[in-house]
CHARMM internal coordinates of N, CA and C (Angstrom, degrees):
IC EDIT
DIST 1 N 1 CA 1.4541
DIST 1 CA 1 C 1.5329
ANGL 1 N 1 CA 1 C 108.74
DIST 1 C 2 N 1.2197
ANGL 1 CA 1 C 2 N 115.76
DIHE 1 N 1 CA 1 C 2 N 132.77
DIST 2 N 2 CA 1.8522
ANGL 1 C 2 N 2 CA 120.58
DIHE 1 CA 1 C 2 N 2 CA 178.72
DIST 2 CA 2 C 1.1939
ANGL 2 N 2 CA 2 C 97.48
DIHE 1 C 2 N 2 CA 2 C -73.40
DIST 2 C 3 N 1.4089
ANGL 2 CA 2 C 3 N 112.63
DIHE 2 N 2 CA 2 C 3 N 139.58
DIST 3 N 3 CA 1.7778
ANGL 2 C 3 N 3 CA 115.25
DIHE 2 CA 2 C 3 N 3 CA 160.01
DIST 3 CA 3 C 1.6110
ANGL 3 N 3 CA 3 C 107.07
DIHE 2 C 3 N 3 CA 3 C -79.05
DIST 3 C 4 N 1.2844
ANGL 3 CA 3 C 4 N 98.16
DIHE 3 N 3 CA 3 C 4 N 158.82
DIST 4 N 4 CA 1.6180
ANGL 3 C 4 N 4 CA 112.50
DIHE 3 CA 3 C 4 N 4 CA -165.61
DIST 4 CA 4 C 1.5570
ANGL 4 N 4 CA 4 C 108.51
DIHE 3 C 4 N 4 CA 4 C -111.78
DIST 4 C 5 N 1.1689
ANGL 4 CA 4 C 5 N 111.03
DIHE 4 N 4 CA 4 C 5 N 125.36
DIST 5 N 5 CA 1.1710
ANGL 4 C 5 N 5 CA 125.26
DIHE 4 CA 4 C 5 N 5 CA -158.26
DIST 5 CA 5 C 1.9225
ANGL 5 N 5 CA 5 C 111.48
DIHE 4 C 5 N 5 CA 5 C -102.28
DIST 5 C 6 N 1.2091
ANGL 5 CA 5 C 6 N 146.36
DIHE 5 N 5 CA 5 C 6 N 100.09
DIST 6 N 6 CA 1.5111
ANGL 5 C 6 N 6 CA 130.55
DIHE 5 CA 5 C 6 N 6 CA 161.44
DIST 6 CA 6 C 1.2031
ANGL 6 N 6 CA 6 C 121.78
DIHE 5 C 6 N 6 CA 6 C -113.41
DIST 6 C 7 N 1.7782
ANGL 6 CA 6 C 7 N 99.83
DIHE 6 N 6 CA 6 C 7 N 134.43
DIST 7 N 7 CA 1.6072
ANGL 6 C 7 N 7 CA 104.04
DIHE 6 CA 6 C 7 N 7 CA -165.51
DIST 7 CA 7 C 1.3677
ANGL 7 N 7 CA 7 C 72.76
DIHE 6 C 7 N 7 CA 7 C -97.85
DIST 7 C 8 N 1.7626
ANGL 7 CA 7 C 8 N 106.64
DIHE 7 N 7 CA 7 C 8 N 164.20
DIST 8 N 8 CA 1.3075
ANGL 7 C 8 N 8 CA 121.76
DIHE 7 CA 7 C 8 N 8 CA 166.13
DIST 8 CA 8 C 1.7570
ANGL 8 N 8 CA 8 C 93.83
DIHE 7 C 8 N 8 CA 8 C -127.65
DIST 8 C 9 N 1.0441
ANGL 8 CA 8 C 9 N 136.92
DIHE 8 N 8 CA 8 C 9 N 102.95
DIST 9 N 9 CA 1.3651
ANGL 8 C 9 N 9 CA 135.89
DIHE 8 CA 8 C 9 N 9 CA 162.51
DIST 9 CA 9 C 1.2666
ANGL 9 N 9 CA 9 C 106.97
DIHE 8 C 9 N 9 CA 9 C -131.59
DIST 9 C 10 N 1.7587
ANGL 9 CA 9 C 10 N 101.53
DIHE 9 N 9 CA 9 C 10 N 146.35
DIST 10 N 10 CA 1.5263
ANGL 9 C 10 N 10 CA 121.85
DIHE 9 CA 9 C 10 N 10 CA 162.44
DIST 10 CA 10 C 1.5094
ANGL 10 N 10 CA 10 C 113.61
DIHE 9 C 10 N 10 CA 10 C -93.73
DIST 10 C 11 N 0.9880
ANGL 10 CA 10 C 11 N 109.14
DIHE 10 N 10 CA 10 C 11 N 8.12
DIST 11 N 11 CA 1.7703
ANGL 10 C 11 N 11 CA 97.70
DIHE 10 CA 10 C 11 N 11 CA 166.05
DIST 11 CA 11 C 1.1535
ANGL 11 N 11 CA 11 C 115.94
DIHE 10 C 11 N 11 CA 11 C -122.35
DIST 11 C 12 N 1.6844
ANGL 11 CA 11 C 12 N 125.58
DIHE 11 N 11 CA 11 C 12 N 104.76
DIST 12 N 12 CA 1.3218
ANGL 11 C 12 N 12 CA 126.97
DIHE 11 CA 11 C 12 N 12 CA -176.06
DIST 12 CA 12 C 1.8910
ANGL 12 N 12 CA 12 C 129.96
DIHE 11 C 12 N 12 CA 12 C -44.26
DIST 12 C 13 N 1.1214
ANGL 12 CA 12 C 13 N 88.60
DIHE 12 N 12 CA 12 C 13 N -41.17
DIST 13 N 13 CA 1.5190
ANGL 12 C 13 N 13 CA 103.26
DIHE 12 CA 12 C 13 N 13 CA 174.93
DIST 13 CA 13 C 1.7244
ANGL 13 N 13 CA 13 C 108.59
DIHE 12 C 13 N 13 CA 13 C -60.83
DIST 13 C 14 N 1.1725
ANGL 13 CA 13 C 14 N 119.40
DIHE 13 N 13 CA 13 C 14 N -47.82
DIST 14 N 14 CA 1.2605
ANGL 13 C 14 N 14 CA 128.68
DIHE 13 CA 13 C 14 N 14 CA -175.58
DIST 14 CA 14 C 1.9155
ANGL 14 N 14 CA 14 C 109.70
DIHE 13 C 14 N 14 CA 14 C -77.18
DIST 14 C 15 N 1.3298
ANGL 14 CA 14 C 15 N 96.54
DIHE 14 N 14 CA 14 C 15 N -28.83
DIST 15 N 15 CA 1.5384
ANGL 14 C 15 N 15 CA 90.25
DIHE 14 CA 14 C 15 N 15 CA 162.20
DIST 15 CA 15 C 1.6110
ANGL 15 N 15 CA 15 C 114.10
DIHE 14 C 15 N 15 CA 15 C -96.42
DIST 15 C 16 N 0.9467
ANGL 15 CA 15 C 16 N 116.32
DIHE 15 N 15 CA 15 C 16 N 16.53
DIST 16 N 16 CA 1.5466
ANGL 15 C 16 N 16 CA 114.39
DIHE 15 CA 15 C 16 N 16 CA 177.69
DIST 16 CA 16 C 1.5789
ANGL 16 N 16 CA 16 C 98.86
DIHE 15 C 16 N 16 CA 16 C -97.17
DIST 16 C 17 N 1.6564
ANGL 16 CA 16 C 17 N 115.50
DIHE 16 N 16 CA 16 C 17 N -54.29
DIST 17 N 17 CA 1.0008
ANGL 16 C 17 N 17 CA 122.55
DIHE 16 CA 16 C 17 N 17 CA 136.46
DIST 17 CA 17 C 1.2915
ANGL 17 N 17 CA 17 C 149.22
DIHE 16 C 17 N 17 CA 17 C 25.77
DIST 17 C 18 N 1.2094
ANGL 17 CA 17 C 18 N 106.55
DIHE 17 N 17 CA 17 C 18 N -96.71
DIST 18 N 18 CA 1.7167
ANGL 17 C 18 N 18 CA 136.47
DIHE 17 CA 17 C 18 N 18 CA 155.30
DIST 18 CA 18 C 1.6602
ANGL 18 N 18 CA 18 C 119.77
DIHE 17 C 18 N 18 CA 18 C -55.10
DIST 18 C 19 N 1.4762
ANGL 18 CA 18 C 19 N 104.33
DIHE 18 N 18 CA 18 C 19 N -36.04
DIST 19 N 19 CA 1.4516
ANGL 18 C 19 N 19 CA 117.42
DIHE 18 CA 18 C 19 N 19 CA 168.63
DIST 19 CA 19 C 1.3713
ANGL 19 N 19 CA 19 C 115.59
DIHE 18 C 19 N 19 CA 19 C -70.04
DIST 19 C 20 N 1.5220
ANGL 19 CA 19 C 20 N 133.18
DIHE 19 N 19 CA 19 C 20 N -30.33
DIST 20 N 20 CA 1.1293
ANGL 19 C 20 N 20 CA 135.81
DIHE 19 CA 19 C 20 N 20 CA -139.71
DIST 20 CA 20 C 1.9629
ANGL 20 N 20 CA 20 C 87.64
DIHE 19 C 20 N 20 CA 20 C -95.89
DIST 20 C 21 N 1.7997
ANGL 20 CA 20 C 21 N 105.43
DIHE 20 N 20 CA 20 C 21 N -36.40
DIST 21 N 21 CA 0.7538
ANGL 20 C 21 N 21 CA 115.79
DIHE 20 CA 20 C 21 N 21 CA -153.33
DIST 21 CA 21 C 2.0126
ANGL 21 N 21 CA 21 C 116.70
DIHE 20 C 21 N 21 CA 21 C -87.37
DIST 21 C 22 N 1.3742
ANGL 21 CA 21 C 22 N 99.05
DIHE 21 N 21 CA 21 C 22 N 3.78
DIST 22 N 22 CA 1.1585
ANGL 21 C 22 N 22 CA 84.96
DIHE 21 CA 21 C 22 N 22 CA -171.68
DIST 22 CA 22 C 1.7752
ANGL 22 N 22 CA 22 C 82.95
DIHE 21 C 22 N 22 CA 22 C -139.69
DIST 22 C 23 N 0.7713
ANGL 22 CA 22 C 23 N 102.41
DIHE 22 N 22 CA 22 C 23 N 27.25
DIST 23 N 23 CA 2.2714
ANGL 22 C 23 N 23 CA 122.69
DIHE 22 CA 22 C 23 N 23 CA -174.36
DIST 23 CA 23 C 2.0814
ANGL 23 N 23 CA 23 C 85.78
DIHE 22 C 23 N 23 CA 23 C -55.70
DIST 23 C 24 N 1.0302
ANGL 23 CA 23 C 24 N 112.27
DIHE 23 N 23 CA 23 C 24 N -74.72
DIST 24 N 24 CA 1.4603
ANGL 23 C 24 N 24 CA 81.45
DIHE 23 CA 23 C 24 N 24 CA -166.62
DIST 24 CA 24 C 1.7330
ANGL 24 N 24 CA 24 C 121.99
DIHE 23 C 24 N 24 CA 24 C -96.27
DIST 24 C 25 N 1.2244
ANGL 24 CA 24 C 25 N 109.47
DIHE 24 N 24 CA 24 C 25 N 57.81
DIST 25 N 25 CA 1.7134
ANGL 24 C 25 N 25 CA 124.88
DIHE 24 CA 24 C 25 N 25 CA -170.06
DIST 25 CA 25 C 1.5541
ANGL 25 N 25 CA 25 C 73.69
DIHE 24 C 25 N 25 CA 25 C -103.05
DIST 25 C 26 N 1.8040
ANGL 25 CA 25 C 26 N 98.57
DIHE 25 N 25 CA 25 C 26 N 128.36
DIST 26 N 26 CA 1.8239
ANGL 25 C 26 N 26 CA 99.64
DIHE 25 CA 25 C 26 N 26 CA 142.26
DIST 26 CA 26 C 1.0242
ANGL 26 N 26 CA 26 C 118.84
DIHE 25 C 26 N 26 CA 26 C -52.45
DIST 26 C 27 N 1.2951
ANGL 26 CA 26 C 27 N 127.38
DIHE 26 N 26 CA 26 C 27 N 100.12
DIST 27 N 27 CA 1.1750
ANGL 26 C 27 N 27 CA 124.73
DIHE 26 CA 26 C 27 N 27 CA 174.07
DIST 27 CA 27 C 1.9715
ANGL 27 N 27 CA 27 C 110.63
DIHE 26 C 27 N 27 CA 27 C -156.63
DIST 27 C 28 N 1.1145
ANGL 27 CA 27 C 28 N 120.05
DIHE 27 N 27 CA 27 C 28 N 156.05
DIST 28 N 28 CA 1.4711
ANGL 27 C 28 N 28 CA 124.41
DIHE 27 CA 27 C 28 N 28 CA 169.45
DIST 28 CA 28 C 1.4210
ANGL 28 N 28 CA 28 C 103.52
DIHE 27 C 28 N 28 CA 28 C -106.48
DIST 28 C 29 N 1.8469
ANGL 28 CA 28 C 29 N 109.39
DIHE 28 N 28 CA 28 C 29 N 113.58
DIST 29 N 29 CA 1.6183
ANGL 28 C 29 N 29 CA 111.81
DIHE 28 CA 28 C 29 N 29 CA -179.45
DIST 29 CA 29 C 1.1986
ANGL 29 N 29 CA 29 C 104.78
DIHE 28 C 29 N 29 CA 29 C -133.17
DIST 29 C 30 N 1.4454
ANGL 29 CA 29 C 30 N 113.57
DIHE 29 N 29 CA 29 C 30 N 119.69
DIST 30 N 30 CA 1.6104
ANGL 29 C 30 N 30 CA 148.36
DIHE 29 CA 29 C 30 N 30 CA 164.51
DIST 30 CA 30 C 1.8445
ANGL 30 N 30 CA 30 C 114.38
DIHE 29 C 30 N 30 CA 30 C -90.42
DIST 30 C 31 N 1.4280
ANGL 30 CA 30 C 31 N 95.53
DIHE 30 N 30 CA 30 C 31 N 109.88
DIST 31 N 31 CA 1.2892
ANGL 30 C 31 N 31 CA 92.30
DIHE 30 CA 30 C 31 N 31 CA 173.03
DIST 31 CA 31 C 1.8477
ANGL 31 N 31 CA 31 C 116.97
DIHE 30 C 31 N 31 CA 31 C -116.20
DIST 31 C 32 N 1.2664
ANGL 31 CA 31 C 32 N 100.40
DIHE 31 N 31 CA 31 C 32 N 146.09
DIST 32 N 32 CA 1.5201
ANGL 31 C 32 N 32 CA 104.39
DIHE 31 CA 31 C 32 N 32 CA -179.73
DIST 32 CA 32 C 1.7067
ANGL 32 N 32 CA 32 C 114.48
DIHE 31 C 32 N 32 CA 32 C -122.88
DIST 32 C 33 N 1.1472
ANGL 32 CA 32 C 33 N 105.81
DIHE 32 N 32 CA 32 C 33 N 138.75
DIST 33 N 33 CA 1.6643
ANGL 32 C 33 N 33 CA 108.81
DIHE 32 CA 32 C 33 N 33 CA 157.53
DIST 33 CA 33 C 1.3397
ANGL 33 N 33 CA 33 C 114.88
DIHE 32 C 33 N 33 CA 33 C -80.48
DIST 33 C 34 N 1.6792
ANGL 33 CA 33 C 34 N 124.91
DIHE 33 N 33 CA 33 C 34 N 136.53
DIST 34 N 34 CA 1.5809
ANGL 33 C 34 N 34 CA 119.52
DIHE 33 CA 33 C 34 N 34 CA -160.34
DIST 34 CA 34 C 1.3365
ANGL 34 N 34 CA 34 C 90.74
DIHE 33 C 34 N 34 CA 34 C -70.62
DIST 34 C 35 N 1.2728
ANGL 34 CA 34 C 35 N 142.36
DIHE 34 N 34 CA 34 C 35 N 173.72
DIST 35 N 35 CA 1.2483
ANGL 34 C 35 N 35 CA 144.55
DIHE 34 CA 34 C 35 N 35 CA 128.33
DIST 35 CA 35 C 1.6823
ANGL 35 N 35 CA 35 C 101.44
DIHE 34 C 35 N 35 CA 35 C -157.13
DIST 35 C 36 N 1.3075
ANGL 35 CA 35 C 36 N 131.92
DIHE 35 N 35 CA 35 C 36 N -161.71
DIST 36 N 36 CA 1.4300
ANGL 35 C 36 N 36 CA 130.77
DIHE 35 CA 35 C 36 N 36 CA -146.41
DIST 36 CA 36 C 1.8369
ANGL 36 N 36 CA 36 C 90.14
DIHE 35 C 36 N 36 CA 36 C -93.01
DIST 36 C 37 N 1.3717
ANGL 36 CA 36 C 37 N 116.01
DIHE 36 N 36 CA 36 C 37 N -59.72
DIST 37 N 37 CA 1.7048
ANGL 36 C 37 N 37 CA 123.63
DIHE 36 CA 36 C 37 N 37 CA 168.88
DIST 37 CA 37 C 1.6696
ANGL 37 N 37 CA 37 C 98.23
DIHE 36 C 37 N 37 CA 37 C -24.55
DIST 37 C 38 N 1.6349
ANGL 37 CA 37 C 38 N 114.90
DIHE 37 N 37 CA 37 C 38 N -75.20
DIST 38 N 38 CA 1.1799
ANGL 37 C 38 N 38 CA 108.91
DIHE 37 CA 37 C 38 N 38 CA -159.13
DIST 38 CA 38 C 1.8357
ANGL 38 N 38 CA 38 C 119.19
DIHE 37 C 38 N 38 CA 38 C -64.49
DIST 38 C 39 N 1.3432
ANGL 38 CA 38 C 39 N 106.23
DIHE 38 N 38 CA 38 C 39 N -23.60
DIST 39 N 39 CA 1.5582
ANGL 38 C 39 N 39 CA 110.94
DIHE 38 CA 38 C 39 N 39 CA -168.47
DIST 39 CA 39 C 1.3488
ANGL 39 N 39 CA 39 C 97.17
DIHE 38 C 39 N 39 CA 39 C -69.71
DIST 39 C 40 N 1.9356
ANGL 39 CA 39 C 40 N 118.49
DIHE 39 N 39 CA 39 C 40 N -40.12
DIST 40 N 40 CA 1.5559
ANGL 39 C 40 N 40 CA 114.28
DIHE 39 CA 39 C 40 N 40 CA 179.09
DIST 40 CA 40 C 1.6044
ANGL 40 N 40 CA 40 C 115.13
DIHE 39 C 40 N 40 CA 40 C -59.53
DIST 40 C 41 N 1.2956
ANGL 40 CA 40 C 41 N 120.52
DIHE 40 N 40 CA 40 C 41 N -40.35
DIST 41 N 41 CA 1.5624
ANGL 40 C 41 N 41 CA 134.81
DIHE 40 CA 40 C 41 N 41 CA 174.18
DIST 41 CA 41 C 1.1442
ANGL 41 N 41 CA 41 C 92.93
DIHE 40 C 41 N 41 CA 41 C -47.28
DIST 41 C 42 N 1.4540
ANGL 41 CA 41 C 42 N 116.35
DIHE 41 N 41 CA 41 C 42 N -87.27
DIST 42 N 42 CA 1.5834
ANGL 41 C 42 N 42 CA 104.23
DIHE 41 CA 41 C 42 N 42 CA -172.49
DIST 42 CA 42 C 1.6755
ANGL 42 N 42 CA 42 C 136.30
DIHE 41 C 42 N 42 CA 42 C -38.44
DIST 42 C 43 N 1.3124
ANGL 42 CA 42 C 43 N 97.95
DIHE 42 N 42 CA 42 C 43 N -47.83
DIST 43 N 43 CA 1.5808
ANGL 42 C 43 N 43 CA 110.02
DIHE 42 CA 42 C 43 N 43 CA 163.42
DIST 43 CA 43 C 1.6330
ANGL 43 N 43 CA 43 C 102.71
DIHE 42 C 43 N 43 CA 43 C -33.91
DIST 43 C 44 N 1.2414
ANGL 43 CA 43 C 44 N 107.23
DIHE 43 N 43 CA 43 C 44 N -74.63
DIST 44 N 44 CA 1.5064
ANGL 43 C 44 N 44 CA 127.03
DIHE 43 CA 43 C 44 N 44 CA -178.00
DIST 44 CA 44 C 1.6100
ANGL 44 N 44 CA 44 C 112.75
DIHE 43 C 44 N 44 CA 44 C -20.45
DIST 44 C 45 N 1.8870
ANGL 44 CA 44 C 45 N 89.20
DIHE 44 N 44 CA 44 C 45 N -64.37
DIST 45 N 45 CA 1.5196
ANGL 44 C 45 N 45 CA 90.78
DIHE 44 CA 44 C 45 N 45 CA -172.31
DIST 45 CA 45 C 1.9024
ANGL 45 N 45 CA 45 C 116.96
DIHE 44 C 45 N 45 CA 45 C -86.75
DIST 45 C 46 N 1.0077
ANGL 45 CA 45 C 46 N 89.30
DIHE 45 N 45 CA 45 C 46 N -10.11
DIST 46 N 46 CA 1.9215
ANGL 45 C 46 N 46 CA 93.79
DIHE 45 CA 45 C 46 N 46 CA 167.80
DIST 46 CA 46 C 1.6320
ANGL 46 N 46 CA 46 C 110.14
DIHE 45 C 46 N 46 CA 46 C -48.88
DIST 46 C 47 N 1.9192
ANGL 46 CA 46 C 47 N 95.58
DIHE 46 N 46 CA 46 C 47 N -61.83
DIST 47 N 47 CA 1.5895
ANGL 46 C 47 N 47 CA 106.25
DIHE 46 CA 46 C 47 N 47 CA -159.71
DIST 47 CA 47 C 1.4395
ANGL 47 N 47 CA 47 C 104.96
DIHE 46 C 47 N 47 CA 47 C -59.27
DIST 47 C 48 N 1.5847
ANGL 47 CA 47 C 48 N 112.74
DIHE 47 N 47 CA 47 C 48 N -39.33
DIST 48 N 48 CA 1.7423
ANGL 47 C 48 N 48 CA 111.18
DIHE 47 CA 47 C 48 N 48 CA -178.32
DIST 48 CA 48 C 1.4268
ANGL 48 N 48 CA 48 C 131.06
DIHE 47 C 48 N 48 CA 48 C -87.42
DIST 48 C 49 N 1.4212
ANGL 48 CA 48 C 49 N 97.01
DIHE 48 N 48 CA 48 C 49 N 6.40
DIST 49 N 49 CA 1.4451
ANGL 48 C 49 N 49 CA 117.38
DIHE 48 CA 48 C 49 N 49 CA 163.84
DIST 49 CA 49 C 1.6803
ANGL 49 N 49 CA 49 C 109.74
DIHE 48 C 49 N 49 CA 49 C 41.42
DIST 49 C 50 N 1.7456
ANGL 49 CA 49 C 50 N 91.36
DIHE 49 N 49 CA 49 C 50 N 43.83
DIST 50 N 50 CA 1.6658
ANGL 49 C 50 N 50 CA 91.49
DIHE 49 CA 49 C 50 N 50 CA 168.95
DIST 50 CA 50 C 1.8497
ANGL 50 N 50 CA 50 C 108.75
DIHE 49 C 50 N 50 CA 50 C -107.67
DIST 50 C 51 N 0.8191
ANGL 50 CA 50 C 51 N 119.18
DIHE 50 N 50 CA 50 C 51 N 22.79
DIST 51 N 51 CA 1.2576
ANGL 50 C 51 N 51 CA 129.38
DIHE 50 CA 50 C 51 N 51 CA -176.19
DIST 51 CA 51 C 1.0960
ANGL 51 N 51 CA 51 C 115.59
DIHE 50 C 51 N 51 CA 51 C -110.07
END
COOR INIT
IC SEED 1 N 1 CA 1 C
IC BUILD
């Protein structure tokens, strides 16, 4: 099973970045810009610990 990876950054460049940089790691990587939607998502997926 790949471990799952989420960047949370507000600077696109720096998450393009960060993406570029770990591009062929087995890995599953989801990146988000913080904003109020995403902080509740996360909240969300913390408490149900499906992430």
């Amino acid at each position: 099973m790949r471990p799952k990876v989420l960047l949370v950054e507000d600077s696109t460049s720096l998450a393009i970045l960060y993406k570029q940089y770990v591009k062929d790691e087995p890995m599953t990587f989801s990146m988000w810009k913080l904003g109020e939607k995403q902080k509740r998502s996360l909240s969300a997926m913390c408490l149900s610990s499906s992430f």
